[in-house]
N, C-alpha and C positions, 0 to 999 in steps of 0.2 A: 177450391171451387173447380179448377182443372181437371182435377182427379175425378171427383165426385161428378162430371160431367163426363167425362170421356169414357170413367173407368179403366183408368190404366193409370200407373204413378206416374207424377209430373216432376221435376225438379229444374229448378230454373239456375243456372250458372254461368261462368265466363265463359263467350265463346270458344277460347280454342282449347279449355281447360275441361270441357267437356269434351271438346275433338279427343283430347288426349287421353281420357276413359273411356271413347267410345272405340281408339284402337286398341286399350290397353286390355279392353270386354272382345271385342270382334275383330282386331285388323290385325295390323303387323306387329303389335306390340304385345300380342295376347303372349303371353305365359312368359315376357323378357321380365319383368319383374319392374328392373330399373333402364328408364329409358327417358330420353328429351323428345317432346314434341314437338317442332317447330315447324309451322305452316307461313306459306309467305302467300298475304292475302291485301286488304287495303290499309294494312298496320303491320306491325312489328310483336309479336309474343311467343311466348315457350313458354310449354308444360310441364315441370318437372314432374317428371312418374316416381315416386321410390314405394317399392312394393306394389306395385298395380294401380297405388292413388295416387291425385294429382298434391303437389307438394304446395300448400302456399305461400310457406313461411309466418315468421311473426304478427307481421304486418298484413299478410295478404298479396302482397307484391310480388312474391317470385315469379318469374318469368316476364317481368313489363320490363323489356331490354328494348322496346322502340325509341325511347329517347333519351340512352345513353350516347351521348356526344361523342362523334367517332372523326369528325374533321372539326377544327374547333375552327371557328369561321365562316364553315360551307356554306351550303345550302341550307335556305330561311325554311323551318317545317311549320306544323300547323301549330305546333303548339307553340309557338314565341320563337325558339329557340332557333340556333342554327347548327349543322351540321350533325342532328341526330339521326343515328342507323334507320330509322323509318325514312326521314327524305333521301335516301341511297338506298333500300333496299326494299321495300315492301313494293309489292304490284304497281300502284298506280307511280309510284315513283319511277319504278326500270321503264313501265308503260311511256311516261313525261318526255324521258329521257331518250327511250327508242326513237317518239315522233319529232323528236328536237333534231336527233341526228340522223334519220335516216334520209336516204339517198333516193329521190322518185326519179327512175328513169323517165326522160322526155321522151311523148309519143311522135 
């Protein structure tokens, strides 16, 4: 219906898995072939590129590396779990952690 309304093709997919076609078409990744996307935004993911596409594997899953358990203990994430690379590295997490420890000089 998109299509047929805009007149232009629509394709709806994951977001960073289009990110990483839309460098492997127009950005830094045009003509590498084989390359990883990896955008640090309010999650954790990577695009496997091989051949200019994005790779998904069997399952669909390749690149959902946000809650592989990287301190086994750490920090409680959103998804149940503790210590997956999303609660240590995505945006709002380094964001968390800047405002935890940073220093306001007294005026």
């Amino acid at each position: 219906m998109l299509a047929d309304r805009l007149g232009l093709p629509v394709v709806v997919g994951h977001d960073v898995r289009t990110g990483g076609v839309a460098e492997a078409v127009l950005g830094a990744g045009r003509g590498a072939g084989d390359f990883l996307f990896l955008p640090i935004g309010t999650g954790v993911s990577a695009a496997l590129m091989i051949d200019g596409r994005a790779y998904t594997g069997t399952t669909g899953g390749t690149g959902e590396i946000g809650h592989i358990v990287v301190r086994p203990g750490g920090e409680p994430c959103a998804c149940g779990q503790h210590g997956c690379l999303e609660a240590y590295a995505s945006a709002s997490a380094i964001s968390r952690r800047y405002a935890r420890e940073a220093v306001v000089p007294a005026r």
